[in-house]
LOSE-413896 format. One line per 5 residues: number of its first residue (from 1); their letters; for each residue z, x, y of N, C-alpha, C, O. Coordinates in steps of 0.02 Angstrom, whole numbers. Each point is the difference from the previous one (the first is absolute). Layout:
NUM) A) Z X Y Z X Y Z X Y Z X Y ~ ...
// end
This chain:
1) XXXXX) 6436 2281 -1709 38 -36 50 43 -56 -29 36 -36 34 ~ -43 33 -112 54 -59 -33 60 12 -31 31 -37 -38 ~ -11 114 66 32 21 -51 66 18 59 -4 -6 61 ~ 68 32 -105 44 18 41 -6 29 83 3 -35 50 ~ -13 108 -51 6 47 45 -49 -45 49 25 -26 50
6) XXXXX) -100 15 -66 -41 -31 30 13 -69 35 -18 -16 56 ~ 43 -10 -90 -1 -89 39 51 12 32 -14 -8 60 ~ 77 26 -67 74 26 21 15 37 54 47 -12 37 ~ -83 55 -31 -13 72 56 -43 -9 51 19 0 59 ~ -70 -7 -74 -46 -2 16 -16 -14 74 -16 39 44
11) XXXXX) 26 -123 -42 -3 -51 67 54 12 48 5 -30 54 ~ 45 87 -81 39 36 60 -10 51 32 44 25 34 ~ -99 -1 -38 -38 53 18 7 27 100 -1 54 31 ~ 9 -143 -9 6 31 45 86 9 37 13 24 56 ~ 30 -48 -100 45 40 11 21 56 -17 50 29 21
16) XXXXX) -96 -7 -70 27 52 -1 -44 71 60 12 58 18 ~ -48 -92 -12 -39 49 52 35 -22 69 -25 28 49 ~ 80 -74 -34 54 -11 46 40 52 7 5 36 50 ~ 35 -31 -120 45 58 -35 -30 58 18 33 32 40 ~ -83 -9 -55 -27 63 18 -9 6 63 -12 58 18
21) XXXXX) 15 -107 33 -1 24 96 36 7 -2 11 59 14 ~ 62 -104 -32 71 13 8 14 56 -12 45 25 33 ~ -73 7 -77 50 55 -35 -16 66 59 37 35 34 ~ -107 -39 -42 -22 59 41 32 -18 64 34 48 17 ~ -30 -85 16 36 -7 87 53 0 -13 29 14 52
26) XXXXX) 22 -25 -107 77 49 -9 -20 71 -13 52 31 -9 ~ -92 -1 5 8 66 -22 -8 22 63 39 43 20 ~ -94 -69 29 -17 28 39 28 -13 70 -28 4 54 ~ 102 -23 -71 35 -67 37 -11 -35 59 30 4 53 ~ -76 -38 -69 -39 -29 53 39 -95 5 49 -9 -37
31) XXXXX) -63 -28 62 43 -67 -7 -53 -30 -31 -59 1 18 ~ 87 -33 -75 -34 -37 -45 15 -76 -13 1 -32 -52 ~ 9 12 125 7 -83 9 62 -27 -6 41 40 -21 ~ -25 -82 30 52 -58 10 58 3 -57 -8 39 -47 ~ 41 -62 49 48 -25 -63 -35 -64 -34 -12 -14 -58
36) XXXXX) -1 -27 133 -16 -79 -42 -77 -4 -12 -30 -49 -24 ~ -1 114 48 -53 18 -67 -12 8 -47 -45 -27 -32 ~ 90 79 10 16 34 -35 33 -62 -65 -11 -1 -61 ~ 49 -41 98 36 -77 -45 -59 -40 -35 -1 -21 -58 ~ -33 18 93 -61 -53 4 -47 18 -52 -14 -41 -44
41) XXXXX) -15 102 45 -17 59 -53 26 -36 -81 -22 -37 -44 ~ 77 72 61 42 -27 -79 16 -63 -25 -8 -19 -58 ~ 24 -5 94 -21 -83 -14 -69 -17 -23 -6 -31 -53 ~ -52 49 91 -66 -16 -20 -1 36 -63 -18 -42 -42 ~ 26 90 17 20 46 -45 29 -34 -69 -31 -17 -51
46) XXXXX) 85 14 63 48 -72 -47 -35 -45 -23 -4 -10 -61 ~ -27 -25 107 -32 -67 -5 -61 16 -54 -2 -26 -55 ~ -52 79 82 -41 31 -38 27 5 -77 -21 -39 -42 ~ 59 82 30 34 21 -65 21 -79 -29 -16 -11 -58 ~ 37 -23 80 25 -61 -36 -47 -33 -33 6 -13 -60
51) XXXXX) -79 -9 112 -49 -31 -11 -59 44 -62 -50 -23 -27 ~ 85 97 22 -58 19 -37 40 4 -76 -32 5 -53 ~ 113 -8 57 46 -8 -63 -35 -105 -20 -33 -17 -49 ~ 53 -22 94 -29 -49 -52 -70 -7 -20 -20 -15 -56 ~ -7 25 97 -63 -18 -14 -16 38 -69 -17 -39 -44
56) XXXXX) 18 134 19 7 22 -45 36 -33 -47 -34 -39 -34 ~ 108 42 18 56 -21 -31 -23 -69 -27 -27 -4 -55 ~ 38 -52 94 -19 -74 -17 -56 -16 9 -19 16 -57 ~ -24 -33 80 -69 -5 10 -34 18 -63 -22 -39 -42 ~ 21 100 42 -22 41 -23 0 8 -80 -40 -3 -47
61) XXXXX) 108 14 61 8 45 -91 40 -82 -26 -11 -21 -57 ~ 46 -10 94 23 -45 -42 -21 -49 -3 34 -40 -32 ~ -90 20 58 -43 -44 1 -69 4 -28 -46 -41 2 ~ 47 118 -37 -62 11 -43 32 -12 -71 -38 -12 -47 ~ 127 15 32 11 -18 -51 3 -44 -30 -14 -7 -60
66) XXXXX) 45 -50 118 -14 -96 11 -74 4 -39 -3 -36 -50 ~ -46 69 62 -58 -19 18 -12 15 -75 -16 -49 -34 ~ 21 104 6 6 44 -84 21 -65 -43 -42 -18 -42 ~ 100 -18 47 30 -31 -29 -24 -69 -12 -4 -29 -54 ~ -16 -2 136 -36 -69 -10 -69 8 -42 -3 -31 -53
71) XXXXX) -38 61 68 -73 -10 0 -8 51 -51 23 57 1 ~ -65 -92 -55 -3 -1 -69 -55 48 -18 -58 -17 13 ~ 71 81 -44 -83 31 -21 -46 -7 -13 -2 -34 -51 ~ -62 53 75 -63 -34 -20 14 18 -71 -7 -48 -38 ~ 28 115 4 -24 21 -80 -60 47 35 -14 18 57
76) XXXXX) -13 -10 -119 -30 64 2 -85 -12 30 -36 48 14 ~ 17 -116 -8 -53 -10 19 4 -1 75 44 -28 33 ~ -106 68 -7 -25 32 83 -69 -46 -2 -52 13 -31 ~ 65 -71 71 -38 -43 15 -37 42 65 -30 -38 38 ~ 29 112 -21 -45 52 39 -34 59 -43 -14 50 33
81) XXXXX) 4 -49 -76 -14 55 -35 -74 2 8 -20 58 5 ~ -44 -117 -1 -66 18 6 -12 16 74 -54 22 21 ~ 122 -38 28 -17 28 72 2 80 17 -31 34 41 ~ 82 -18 -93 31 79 -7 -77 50 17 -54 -12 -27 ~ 64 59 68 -51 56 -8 25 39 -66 56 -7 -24
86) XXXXX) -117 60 -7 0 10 -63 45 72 15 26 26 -49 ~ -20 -2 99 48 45 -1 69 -10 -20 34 40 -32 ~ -10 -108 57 52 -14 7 43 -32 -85 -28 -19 -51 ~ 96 24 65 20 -9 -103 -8 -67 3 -30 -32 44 ~ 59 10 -94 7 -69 -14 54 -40 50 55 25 14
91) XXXXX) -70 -68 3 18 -41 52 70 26 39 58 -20 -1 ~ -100 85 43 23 30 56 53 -47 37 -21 -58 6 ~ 77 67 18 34 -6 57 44 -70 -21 26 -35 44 ~ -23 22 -104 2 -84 -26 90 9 11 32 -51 13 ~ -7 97 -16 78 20 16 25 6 67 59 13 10
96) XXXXX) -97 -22 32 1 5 77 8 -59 11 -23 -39 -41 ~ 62 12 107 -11 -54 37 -9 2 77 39 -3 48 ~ -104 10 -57 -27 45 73 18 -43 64 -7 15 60 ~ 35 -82 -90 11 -23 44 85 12 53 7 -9 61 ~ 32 24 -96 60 45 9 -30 59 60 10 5 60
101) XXXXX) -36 20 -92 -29 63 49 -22 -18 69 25 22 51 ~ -90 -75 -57 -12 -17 62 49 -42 37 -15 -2 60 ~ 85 -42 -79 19 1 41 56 48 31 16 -15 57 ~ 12 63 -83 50 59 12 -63 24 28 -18 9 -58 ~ -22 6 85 -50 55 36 1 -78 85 4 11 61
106) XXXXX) -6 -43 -78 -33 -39 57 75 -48 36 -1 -35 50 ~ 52 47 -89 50 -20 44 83 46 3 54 -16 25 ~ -78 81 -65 57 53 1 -18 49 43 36 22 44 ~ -100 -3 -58 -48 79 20 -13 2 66 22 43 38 ~ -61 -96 -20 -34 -12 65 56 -32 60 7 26 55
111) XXXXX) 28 -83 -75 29 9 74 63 25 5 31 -22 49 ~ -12 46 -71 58 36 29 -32 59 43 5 0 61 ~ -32 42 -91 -42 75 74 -17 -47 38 16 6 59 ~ -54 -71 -81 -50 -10 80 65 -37 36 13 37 47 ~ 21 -76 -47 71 -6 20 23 42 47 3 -15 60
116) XXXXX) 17 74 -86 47 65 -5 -53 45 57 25 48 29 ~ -98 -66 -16 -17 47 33 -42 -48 52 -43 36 26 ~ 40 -97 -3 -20 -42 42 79 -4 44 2 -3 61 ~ 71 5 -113 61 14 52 -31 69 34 -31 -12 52 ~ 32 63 -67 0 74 39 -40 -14 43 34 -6 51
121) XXXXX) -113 -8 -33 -64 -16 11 53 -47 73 -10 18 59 ~ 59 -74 -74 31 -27 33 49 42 57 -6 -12 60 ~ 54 63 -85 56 19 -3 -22 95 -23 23 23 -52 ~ -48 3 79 -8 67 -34 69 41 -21 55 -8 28 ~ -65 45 -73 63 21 -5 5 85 39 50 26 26
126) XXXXX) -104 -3 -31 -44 72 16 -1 9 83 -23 52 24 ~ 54 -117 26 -3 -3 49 52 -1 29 24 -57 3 ~ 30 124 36 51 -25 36 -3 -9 69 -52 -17 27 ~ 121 29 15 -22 -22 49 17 51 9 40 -20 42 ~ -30 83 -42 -6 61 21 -59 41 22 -11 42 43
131) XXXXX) -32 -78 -102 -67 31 8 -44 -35 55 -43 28 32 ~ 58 -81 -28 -55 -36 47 34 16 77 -32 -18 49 ~ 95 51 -43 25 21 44 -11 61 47 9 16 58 ~ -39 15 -131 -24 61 19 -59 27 -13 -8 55 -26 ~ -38 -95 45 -64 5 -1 -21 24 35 -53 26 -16
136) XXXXX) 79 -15 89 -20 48 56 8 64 -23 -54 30 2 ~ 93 -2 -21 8 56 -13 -61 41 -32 -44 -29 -31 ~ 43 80 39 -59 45 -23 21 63 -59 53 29 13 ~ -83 -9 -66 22 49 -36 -7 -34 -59 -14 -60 -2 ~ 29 109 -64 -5 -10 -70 38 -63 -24 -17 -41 -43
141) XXXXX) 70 46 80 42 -83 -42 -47 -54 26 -8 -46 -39 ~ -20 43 89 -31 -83 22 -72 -4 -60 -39 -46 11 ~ 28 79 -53 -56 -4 -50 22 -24 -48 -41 -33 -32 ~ 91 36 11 56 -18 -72 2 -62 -8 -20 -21 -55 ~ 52 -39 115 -6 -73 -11 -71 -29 13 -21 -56 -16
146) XXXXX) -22 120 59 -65 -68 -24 -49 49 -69 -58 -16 -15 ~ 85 56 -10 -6 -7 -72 8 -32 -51 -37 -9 -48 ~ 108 -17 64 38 -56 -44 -7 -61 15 19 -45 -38 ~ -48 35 98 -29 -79 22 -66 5 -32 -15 -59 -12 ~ -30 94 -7 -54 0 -36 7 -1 -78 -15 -49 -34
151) XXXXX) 38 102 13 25 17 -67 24 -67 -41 -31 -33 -42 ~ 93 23 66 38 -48 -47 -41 -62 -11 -12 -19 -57 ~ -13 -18 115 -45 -63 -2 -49 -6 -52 -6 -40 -46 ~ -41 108 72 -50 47 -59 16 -15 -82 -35 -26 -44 ~ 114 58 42 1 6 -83 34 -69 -18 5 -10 -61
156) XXXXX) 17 -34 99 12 -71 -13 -51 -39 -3 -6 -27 -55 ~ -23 18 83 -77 -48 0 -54 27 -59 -40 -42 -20 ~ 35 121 -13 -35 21 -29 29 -13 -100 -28 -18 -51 ~ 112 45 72 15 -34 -62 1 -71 -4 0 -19 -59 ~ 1 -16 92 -11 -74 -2 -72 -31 -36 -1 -44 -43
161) XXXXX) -49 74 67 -69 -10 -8 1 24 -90 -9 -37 -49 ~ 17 89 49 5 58 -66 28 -64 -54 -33 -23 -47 ~ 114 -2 71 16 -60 -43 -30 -50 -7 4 -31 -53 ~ -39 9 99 -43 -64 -5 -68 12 -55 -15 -32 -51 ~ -22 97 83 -42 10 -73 8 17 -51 -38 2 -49
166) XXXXX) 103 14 61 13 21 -87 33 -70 -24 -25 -19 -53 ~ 69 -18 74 3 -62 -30 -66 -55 -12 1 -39 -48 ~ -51 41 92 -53 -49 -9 -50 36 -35 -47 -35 -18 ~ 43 114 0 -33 -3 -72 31 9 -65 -32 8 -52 ~ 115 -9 58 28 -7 -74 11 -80 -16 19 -21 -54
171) X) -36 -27 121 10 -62 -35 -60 -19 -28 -5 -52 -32
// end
């Protein structure tokens, strides 16, 4: 989760599972919401992408080099080596700064989805007003939106959880 594709991709997860309703209700040309939804979307979108370029970019990488540059090498002595388990080499992980990690996991990873899916949770996107229009109706289409009123919530709240444990046991 510290690495490109992962920290980068990742916490957009639920737009892109946005992208994927959209796409399918153009195919199936069904109305797939507003314009100034649809605006609002991409903007949150934008905003997302910006916040996950500095925080990576500066934060991140250029502020681990600040960091390379000020603060002076221990040398070769691992003031942890009698803590080391005997499996492990000689002073394991001493090239890491785990602290970098935990914070790109605890202020890149985590809120942007919970963000991104407390808006939907707000604002569904899976909900038009077509469908709630036609709820009377009887037959195979009235099963489809309360599929997708179940479904999407389902795989948003579940990848959410999925990210949360997988970030709080890689930190």
């Amino acid at each position: 989760l510290a690495r490109f594709p992962e920290a980068w991709l990742l916490p957009l997860f639920p737009f892109f599972i946005r992208l994927i309703h959209q796409s399918i209700q153009r195919l199936s040309f069904a109305p797939t919401g507003s314009m100034a939804q649809h605006r609002l979307a991409r903007r949150r979108l934008y905003l997302y992408i910006t916040l996950i370029q500095i925080r990576g970019w500066i934060l991140y990488l250029l502020f681990d080099k600040i960091e390379e540059y000020i603060v002076a090498s221990a040398g070769t002595n691992c003031w942890y080596e009698n803590l080391l388990h005997q499996s492990y080499s000689s002073c394991q992980g001493q090239v890491s700064d785990f602290s970098d990690h935990i914070v790109l996991y605890f202020a890149q990873i985590l809120p942007i989805p919970l963000t991104e899916i407390l808006h939907c949770i707000v604002e569904p996107f899976w909900k038009s007003k077509t469908n709630s229009n036609s709820s009377s109706s009887t037959g195979p289409s009235n099963s489809s939106p309360f599929r997708m009123a179940v479904a999407i919530p389902l795989m948003l709240l579940s990848g959410l959880l999925y990210l949360y444990i997988a970030t709080f046991i890689g930190a």
